[in-house]
C-alpha positions in Angstrom: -3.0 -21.6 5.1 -2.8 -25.3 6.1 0.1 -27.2 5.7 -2.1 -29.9 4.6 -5.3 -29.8 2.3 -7.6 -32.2 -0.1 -9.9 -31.9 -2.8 -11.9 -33.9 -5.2 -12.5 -33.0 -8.8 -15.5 -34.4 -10.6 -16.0 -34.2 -14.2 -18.7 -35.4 -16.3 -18.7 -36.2 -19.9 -20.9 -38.0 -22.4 -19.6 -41.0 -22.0 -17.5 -41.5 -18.7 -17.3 -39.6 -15.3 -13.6 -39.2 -13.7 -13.0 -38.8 -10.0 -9.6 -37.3 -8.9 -8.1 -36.7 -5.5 -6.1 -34.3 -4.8 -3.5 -33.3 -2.0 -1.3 -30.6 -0.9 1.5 -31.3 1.6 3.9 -28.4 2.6 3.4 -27.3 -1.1 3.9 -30.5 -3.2 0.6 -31.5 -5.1 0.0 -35.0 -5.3 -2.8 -37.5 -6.8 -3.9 -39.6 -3.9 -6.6 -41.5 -5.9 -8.5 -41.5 -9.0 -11.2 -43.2 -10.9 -12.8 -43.3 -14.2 -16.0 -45.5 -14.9 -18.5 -45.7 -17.5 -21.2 -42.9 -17.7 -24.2 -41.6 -19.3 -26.8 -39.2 -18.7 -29.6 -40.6 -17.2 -27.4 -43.7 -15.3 -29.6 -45.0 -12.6 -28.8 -43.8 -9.3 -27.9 -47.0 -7.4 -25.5 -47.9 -10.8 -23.7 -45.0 -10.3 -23.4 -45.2 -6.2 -22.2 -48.7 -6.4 -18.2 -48.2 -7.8 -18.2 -44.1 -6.6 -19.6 -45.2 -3.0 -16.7 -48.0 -2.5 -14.1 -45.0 -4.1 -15.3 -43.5 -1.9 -15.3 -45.6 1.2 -11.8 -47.0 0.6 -10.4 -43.5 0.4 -12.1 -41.5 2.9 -13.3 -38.9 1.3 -17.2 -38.5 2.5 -16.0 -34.8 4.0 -13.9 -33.8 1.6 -14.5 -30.8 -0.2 -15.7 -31.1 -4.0 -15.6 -29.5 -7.0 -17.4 -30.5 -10.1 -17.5 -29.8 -14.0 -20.2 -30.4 -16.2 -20.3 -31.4 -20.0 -19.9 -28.3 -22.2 -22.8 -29.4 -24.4 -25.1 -29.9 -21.7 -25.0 -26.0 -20.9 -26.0 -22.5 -23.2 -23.5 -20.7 -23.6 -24.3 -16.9 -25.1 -22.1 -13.7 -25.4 -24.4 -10.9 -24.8 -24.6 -6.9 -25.0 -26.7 -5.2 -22.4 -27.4 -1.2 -22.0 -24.9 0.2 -19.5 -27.1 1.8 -17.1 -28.1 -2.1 -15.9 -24.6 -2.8 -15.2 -24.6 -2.5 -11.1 -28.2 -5.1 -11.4 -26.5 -7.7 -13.8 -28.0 -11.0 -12.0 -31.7 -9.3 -11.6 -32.3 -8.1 -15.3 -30.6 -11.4 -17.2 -33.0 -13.2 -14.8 -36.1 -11.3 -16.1 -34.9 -11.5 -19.4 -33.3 -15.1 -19.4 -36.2 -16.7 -21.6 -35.5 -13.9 -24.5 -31.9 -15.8 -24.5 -32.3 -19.1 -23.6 -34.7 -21.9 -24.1 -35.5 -21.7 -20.1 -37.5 -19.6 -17.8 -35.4 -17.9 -14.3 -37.8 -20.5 -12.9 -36.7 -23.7 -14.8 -32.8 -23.2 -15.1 -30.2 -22.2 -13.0 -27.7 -19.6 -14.7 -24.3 -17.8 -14.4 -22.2 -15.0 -15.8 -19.2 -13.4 -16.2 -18.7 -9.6 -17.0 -16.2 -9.2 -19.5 -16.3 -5.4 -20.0 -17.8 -2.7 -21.6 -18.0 -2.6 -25.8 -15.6 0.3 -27.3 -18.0 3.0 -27.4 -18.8 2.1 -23.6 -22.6 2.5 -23.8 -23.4 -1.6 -23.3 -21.6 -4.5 -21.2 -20.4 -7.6 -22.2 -21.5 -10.7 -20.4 -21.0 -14.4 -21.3 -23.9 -16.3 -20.1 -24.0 -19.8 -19.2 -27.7 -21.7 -18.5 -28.5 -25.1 -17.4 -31.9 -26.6 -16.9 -33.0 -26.9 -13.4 -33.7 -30.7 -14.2 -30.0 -31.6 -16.1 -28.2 -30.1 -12.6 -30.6 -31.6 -10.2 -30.3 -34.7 -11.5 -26.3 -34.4 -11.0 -26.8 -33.7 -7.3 -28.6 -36.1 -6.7 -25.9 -38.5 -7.7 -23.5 -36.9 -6.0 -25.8 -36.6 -2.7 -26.3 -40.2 -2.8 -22.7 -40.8 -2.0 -22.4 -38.2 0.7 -20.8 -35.5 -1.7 -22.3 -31.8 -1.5 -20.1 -30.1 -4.2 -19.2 -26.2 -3.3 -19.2 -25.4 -7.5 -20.7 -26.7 -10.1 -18.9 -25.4 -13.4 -19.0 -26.3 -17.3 -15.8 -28.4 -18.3 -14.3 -25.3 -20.5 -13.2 -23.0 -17.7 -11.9 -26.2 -16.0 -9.8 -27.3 -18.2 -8.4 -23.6 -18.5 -7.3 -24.3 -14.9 -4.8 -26.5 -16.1 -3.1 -24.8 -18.3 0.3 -23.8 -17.1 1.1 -19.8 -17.4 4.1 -20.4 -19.8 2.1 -21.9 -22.0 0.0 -18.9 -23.0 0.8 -15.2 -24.4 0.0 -11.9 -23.6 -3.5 -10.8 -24.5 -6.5 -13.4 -26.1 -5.7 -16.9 -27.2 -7.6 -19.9 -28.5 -7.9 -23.5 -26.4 -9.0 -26.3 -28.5 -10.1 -29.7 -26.5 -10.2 -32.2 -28.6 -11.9 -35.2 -26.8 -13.1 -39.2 -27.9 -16.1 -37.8 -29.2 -16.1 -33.8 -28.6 -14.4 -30.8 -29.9 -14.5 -27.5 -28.1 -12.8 -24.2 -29.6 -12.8 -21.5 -26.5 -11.1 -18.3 -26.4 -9.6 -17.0 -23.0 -8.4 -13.4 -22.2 -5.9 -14.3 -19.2 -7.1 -17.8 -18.6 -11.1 -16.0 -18.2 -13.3 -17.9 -20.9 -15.1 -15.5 -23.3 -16.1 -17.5 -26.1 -16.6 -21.3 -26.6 -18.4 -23.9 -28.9 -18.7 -27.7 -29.1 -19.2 -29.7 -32.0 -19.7 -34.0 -32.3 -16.8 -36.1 -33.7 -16.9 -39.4 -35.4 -14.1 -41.2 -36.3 -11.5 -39.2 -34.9 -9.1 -42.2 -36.0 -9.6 -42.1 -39.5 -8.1 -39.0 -41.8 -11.5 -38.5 -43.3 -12.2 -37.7 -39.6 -9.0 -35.4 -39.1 -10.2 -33.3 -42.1 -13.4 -32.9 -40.8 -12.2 -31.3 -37.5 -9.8 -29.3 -39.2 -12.9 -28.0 -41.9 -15.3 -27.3 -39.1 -12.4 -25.5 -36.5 -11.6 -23.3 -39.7 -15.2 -22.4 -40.2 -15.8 -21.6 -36.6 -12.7 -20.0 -36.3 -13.4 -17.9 -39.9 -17.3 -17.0 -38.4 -15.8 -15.3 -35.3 -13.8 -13.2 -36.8 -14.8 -12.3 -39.9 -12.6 -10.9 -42.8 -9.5 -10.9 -40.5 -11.6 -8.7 -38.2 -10.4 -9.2 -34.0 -8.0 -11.7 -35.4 -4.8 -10.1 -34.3 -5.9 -10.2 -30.7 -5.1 -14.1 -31.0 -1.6 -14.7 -29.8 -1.3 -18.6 -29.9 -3.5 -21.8 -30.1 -3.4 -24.1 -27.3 -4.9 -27.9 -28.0 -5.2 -30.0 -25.0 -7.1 -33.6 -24.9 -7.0 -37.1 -25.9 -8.2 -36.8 -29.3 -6.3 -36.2 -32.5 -3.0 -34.1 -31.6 -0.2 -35.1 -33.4 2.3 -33.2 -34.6 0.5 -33.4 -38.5 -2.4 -32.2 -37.1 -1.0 -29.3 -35.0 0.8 -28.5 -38.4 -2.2 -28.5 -40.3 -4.3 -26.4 -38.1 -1.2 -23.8 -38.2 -1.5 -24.0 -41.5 -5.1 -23.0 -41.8 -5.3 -20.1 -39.3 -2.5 -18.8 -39.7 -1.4 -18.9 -35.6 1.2 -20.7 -33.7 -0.2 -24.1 -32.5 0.9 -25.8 -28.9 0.2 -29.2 -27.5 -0.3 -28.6 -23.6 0.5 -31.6 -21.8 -0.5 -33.0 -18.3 0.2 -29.8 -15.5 3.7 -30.4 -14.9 3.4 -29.5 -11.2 1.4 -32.2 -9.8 2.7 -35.7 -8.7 0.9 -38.8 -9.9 1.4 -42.6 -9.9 2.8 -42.4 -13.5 -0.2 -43.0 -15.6 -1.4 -40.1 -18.1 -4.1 -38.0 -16.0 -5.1 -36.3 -20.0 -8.1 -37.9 -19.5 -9.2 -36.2 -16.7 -8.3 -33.1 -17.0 -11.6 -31.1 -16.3 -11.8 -33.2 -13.5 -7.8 -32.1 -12.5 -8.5 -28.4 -12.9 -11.7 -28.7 -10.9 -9.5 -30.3 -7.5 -6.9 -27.2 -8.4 -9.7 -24.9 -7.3 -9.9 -26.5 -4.4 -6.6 -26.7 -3.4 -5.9 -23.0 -4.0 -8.8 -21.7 -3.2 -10.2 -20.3 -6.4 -13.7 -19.6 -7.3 -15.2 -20.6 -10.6 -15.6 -17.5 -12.8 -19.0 -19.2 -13.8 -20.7 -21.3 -10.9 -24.4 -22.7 -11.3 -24.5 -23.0 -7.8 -23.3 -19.2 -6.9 -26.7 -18.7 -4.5 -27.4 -22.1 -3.7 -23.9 -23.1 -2.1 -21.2 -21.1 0.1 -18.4 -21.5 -2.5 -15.7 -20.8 -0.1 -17.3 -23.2 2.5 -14.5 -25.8 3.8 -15.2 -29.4 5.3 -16.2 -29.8 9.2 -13.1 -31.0 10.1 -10.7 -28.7 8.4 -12.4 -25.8 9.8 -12.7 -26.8 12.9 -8.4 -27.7 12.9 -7.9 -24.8 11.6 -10.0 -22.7 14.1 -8.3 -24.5 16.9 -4.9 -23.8 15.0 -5.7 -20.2 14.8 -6.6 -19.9 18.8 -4.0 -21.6 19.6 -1.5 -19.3 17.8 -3.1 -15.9 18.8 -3.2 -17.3 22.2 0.3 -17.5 21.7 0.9 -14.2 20.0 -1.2 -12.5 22.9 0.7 -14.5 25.5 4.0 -13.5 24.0 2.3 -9.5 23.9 1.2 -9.3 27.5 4.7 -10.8 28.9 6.9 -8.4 26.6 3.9 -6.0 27.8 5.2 -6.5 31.6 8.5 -6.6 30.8 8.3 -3.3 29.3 6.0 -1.6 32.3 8.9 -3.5 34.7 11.8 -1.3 32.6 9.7 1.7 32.1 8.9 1.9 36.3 13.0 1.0 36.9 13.8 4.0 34.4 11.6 6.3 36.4 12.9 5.4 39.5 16.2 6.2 38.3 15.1 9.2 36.6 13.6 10.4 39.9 16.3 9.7 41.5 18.7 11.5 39.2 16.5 14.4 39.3 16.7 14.8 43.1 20.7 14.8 42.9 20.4 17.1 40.0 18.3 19.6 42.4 21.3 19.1 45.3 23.6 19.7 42.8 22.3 22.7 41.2 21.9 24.1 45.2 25.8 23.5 45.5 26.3 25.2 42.2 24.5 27.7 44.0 25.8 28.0 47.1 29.4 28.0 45.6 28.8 31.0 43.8 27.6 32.9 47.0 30.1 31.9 48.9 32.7 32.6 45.8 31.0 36.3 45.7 31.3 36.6 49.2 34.8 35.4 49.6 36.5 38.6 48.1 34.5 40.6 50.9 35.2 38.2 53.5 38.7 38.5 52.7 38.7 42.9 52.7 36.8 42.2 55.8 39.4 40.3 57.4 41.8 42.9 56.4 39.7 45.9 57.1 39.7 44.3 60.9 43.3 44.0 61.4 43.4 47.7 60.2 40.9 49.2 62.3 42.3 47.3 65.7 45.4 48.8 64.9 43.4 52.6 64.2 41.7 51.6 67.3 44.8 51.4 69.5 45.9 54.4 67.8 43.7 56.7 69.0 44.0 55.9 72.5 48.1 55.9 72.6 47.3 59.8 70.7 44.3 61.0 73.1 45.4 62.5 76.0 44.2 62.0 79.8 42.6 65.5 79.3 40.5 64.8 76.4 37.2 62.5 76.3 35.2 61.2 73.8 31.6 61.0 73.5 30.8 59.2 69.9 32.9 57.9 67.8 32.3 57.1 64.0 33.7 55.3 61.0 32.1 55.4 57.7 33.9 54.8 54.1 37.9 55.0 55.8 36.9 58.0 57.3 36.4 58.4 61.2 34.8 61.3 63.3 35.6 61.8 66.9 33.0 63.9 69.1 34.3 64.7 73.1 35.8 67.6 75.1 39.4 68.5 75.3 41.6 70.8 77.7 43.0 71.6 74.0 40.9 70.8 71.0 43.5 72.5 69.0 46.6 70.7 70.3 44.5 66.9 70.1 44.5 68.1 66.5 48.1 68.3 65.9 48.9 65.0 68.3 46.4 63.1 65.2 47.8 64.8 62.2 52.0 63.9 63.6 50.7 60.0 64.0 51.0 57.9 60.7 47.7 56.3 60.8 45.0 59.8 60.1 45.2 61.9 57.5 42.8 64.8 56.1 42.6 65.8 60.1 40.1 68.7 60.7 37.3 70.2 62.7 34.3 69.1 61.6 32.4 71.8 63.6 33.5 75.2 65.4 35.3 74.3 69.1 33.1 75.7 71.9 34.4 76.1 75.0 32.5 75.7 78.3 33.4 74.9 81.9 32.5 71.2 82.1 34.1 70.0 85.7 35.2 71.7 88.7 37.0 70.4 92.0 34.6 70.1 95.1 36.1 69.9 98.7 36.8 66.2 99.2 38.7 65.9 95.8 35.9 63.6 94.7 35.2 63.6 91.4 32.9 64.7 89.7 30.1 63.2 87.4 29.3 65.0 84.1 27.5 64.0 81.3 26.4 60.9 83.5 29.7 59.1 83.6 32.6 59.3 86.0 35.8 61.5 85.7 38.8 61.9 87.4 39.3 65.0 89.4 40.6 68.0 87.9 41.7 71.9 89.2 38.8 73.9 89.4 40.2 76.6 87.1 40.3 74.4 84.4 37.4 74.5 81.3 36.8 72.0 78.5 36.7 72.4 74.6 33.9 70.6 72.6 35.2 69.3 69.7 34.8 67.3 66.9 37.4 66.6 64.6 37.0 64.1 61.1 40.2 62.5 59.7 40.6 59.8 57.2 42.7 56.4 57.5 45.9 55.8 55.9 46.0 51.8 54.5 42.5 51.6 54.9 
């Protein structure tokens, strides 16, 4: 929304025509200008351009948007029932049908409506229709055309003035406006601020208290007609009078009196700043620059298909087009930088991650190794024992082994060791292994056979067996095969 934003509000009335300019600055509503000049249907065009032209010249105001209401007598104003089953092509039957209703043809007036719901049994709709002849309105654009004005709605003066009427002021559910103007009276009734009934009558002599009684007589009338026998009349919360006519506190009394409903005088909208002067006069025209300040649509517009009623003026668009790049140029700006920024964290994060994730991998190696080498520890450690041990068998054997005896294989498996050779006494190498502290268990492990393995040549050489060398020895003398198993002590 703009911090800053005009409107004008035209009204028409039998007699006069007000102007009134509106603004809105950082939410304070303020009358910039107004004026109020004689009027009457049918004013020459050049009359009525000379004082709005120079209004409107002075002020600025030949782009500003507009909003105008129309005298409630110069309109028809009907509160229909139509079958259900027409309900979704509202506009296109009361068109075809708009000369059974009206004094006009679809052709010769322009017309509006507002849906106000289905009837109790829910077979039929309720509209309230509103018709103007194509002749009355034309003639009020042109007026306004011949001062540069385009208005965006055209509506009648009854559903402006509801604008106007504070929220406080009204009560839940239906209640009853009556306008009393210099010359006009107008009783409406409005179901949250959204006209469904009103009527106009002529006043003369509102001064006078024949005059007073008159307007009281024909309110009560009216008022006794719509709902007859009491009928509806409960639905009426309050009566709201608004206008320049005859409202003083006898008179609210006396219409209390008569129907019977509590009676408020609704002054100027409280919320709007103005040069000091009373703005009741121009009311219609005040409610019709509201709409354009908030952006409401009339819930009755005559110009509904001719005019874009949400169109704004040139210039305001276009600012607030150039507003709106401006800040979603920012927004994106600020979007793609926090969008780097985060793509600049998220790479950094996954460098560290990879990073982590290698030294995690060495790490869980370590853990790895670590538990080999703790599971190999303990055998290292019997190893390194086991080694001492069998150095120490190992010199053992060859302190007990005679000169005599020889060994062909030795073996060790599970702390037990088998020796394969040849003795001169297989028998007495047994007893020289079972007297020394480190065998145990020490048997044959196969029968002793004895065979002549070396004899003494001439020359005392010695003599090769078995393909190694060995000493020489007397040629009566025969070797034992042997082999004897024993087991380690300490190992």
């Amino acid at each position: 929304m703009l911090l800053s934003k005009s409107s004008l509000g035209i009204s028409f009335w039998d007699d006069r025509v007000d102007l009134l300019h509106l603004n809105r600055f950082f939410g304070k509503t303020t009358v910039v200008n107004r004026l109020s000049m004689p009027f009457v249907y049918g004013m020459k065009r050049e009359e009525f351009e000379r004082d709005v032209s120079a209004f409107m010249k002075a002020n600025r105001l030949q782009r500003i948007m507009t909003y105008v209401a129309l005298p409630r007598r110069d309109v028809v104003l009907l509160n229909l029932e139509l079958p259900g089953n027409v309900e979704e092509n509202l506009r296109e039957v009361v068109g075809y049908e708009l000369d059974n209703y009206t004094p006009f043809s679809v052709d010769t007036a322009y017309f509006d409506f507002q849906n106000l719901g289905h009837t109790v049994d829910g077979s039929k709709v309720r509209i309230l229709l509103t018709a103007i002849e194509k002749e009355r309105l034309n003639y009020y654009l042109e007026l306004l055309k011949g001062v540069g004005l385009k208005p965006i709605s055209m509506e009648i003066s009854s559903t402006a003035i509801a604008r106007t009427i504070p929220f406080d002021s009204l009560s839940g559910g239906k209640n009853a406006v009556l306008y009393i103007g210099a010359n006009t009276c107008e009783i409406s009734f409005h179901n949250e601020k959204n006209l469904e009934y009103s009527r106009a009558f002529d006043i003369t002599s509102p001064e006078l208290n024949l005059g007073k009684s008159q307007v009281i007589d024909t309110i009560l009338k009216e008022y006794k007609r719509v709902f007859p026998s009491g009928f509806g009349e409960q639905e009426i919360k309050k009566v709201v009078v608004l206008g320049d006519g005859i409202s003083d506190e006898e008179f609210l009394k006396e219409i209390s009196n008569a129907i019977g409903k509590e009676v408020v005088r609704v002054k100027t909208f409280k919320g709007i700043d103005s040069d000091g002067s009373d703005i009741q006069l121009q009311r219609a025209a005040l409610g019709c620059a509201l709409r354009g300040l908030y952006g409401d649509t009339a819930a009755m517009n005559f110009l509904t298909v001719k005019v874009d009623r949400d169109k704004t003026p040139r210039v305001l668009r276009f600012a607030a087009i150039i507003l709106f790049i401006i800040l979603v140029s920012l927004w994106v700006g600020e979007f793609v930088l926090r969008i780097k920024k985060e793509i600049k964290t998220l790479t950094q994060i996954k460098e560290k991650v990879m990073l982590l994730e290698r030294a995690a991998i060495s790490v869980e190696g370590l853990k790895k190794e670590i538990i080999v080498m703790e599971e190999r520890l303990p055998q290292l450690n019997n190893f390194s024992k086991r080694r001492a041990l069998f150095l120490s068998f190992f010199k053992e054997l060859t302190d007990v082994i005679p000169s005599n005896t020889y060994l062909t294989m030795l073996k060790y498996h599970d702390n037990e060791i088998e020796i394969v050779g040849r003795s001169a006494s297989a028998v007495s190498l047994l007893s020289l292994l079972e007297a020394s502290p480190v065998f145990k268990d020490v048997e044959f492990s196969a029968t002793v056979k004895r065979r002549e393995a070396v004899r003494e040549r001439s020359g005392g050489r010695a003599v090769i067996a078995g393909g190694e060398t060995l000493p020489s020895i007397s040629e009566d003398i025969y070797l034992e095969n042997f082999s004897i198993k024993a087991k380690l002590e300490g190992m």
